[in-house]
C-alpha positions as CSV (number, residue, x, y, z in Angstrom):
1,X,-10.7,141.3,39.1
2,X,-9.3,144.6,37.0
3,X,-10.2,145.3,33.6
4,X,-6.7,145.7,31.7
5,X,-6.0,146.2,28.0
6,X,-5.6,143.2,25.8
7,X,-2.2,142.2,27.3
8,X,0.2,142.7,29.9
9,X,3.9,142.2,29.7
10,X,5.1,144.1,32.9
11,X,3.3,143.3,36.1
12,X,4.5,143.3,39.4
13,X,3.1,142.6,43.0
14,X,4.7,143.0,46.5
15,X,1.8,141.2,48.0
16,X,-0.4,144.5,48.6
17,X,-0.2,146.4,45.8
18,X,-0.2,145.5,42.0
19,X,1.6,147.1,39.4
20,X,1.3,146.5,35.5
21,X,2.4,148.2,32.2
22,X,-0.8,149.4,30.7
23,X,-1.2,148.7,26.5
24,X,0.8,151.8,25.3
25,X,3.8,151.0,27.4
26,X,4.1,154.2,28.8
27,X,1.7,154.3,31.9
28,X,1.2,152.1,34.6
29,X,-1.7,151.2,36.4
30,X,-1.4,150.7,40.3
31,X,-4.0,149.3,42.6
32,X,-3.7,148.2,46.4
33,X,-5.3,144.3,46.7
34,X,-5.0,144.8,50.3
35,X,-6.2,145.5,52.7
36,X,-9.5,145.9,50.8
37,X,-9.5,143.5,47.8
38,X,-11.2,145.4,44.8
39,X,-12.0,148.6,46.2
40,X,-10.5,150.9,44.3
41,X,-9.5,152.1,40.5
42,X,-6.7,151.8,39.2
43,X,-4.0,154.7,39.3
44,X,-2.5,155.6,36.4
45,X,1.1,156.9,36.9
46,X,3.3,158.9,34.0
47,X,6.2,160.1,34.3
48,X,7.8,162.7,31.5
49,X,10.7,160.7,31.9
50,X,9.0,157.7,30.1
51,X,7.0,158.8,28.0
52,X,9.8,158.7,25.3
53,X,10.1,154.9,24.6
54,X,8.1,151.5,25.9
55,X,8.7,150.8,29.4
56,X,10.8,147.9,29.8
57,X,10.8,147.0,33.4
58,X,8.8,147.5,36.7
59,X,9.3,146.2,40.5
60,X,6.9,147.1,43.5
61,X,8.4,146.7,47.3
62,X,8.9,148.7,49.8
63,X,11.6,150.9,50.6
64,X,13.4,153.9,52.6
65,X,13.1,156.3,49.3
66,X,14.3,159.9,49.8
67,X,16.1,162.3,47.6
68,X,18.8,163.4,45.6
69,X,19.2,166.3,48.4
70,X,22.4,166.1,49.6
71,X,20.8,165.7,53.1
72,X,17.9,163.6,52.8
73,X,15.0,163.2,54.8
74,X,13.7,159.7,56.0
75,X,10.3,159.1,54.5
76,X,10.7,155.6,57.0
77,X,10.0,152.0,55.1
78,X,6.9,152.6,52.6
79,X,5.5,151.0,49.1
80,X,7.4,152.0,46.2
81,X,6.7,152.0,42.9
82,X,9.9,151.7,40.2
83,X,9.4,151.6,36.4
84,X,12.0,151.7,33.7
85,X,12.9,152.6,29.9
86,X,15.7,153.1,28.1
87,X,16.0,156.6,28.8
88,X,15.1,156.2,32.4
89,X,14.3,154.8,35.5
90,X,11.7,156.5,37.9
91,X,10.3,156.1,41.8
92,X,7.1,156.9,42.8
93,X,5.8,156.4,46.7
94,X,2.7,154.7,46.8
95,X,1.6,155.9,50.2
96,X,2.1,159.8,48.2
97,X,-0.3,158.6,45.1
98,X,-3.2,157.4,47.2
99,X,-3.1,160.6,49.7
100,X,-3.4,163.3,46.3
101,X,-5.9,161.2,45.0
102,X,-8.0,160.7,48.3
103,X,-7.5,164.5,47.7
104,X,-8.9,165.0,44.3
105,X,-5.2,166.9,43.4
106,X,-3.1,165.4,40.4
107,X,-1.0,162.4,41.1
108,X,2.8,163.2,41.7
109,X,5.4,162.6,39.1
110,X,7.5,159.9,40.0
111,X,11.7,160.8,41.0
112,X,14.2,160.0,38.4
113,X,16.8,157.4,39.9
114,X,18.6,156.9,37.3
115,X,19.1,158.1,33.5
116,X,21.4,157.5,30.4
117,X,22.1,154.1,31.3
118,X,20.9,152.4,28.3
119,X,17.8,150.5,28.1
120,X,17.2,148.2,31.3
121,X,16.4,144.7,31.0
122,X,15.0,144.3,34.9
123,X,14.5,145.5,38.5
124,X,15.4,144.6,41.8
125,X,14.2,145.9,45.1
126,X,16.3,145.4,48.1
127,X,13.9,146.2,51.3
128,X,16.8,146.4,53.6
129,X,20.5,145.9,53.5
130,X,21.9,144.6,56.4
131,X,22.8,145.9,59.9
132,X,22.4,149.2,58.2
133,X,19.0,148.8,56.9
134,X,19.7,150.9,53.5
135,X,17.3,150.3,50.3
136,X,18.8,149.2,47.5
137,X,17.8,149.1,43.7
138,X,19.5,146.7,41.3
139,X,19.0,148.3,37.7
140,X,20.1,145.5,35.1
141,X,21.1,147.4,31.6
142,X,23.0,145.6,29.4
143,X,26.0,143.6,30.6
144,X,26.3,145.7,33.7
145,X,24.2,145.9,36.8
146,X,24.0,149.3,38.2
147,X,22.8,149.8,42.1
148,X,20.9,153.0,43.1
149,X,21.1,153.8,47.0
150,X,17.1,154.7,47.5
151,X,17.7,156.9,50.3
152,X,19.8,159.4,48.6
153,X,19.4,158.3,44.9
154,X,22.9,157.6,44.6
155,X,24.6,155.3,42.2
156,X,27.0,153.4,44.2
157,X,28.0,150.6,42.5
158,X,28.6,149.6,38.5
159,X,28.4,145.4,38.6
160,X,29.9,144.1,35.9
161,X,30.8,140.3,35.2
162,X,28.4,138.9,32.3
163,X,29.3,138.3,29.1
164,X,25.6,138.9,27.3
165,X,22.8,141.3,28.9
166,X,21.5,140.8,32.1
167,X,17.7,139.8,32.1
168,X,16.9,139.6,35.8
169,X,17.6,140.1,39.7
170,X,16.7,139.1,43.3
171,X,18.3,140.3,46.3
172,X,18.5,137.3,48.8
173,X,16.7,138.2,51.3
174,X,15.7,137.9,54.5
175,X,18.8,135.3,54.6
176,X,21.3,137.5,52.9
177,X,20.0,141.1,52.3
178,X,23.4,142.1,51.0
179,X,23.5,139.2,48.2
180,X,22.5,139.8,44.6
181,X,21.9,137.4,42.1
182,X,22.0,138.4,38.5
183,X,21.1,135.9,35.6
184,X,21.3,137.1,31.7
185,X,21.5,135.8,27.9
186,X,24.6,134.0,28.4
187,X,23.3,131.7,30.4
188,X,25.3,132.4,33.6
189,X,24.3,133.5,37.3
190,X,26.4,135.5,39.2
């Protein structure tokens, strides 16, 4: 069990960690249920980036996340953390967060993926995409679905199709890593 604040509207799990907006809606609270059930405090992440408005959404998987250098480097599959506003969306590695703070140093502020979109309605994580094994994020903002390359941080594709905003994702995987299902307010799924 975790002490929270009254109520939680944005939580998250990918089976071994937990994520959840904390009561002011601009920090999140991380904790790893396993391997060790319990046994540590929560993290609390912020993020400049966010602390303008509410967060809106956050997803928790795991993913090949590097940089916006133009020649990345593979960090290799690892946790990621991914919360969202309407100014912003932000990536934080979890396996980086537990190392400064095993450290006693501050916790690192999480990479912008993504900004000026609009507000975002929901997050997808992709953990691989295919033969190629490439990350992807699926960033639902308004009518359009926009998808972030993690590896690079690259906006690669602007999904558009629904008639209303769209209120949530899932990548299809294992089965079909390179299928995305989008669902919104006017009642569709694409």
């Amino acid at each position: 069990d975790v002490e929270t604040g009254p109520s939680i509207n944005l939580l998250d799990t990918d089976g071994e960690s937990l994520v959840w907006a904390e009561e002011d809606f601009v920090t999140l609270s991380l904790i790893q249920v396993l391997p060790r059930p319990g046994s540590t405090h929560p993290l609390r992440l912020y993020s400049h980036c966010l602390r303008q408005a509410p967060l809106t959404a956050v997803c928790v998987g795991s993913g090949r996340l590097g940089s916006s250098d133009p020649r990345p480097q593979d960090f290799g599959l690892q946790p990621v953390v991914v919360a969202a506003n309407k100014y912003a969306v932000v990536v934080w590695r979890v396996r980086e967060l537990h190392a400064a703070m095993s450290r006693g140093e501050p916790l690192p502020e999480g990479m912008p993926a993504l900004t000026g979109m609009g507000p975002v309605d929901a997050l997808a994580l992709s953990s691989s995409h295919g033969a190629s094994n490439v990350n992807m994020l699926a960033i639902c903002a308004g009518t359009c679905v926009h998808v972030v390359e993690l590896l690079t941080l690259k906006h690669v594709y602007r999904l558009e199709g629904h008639a209303a905003p769209v209120t949530c994702a899932a990548f299809c995987e294992p089965h079909a890593p390179h299928w995305l299902v989008t669902a919104g307010e006017d009642r569709c799924v694409i």
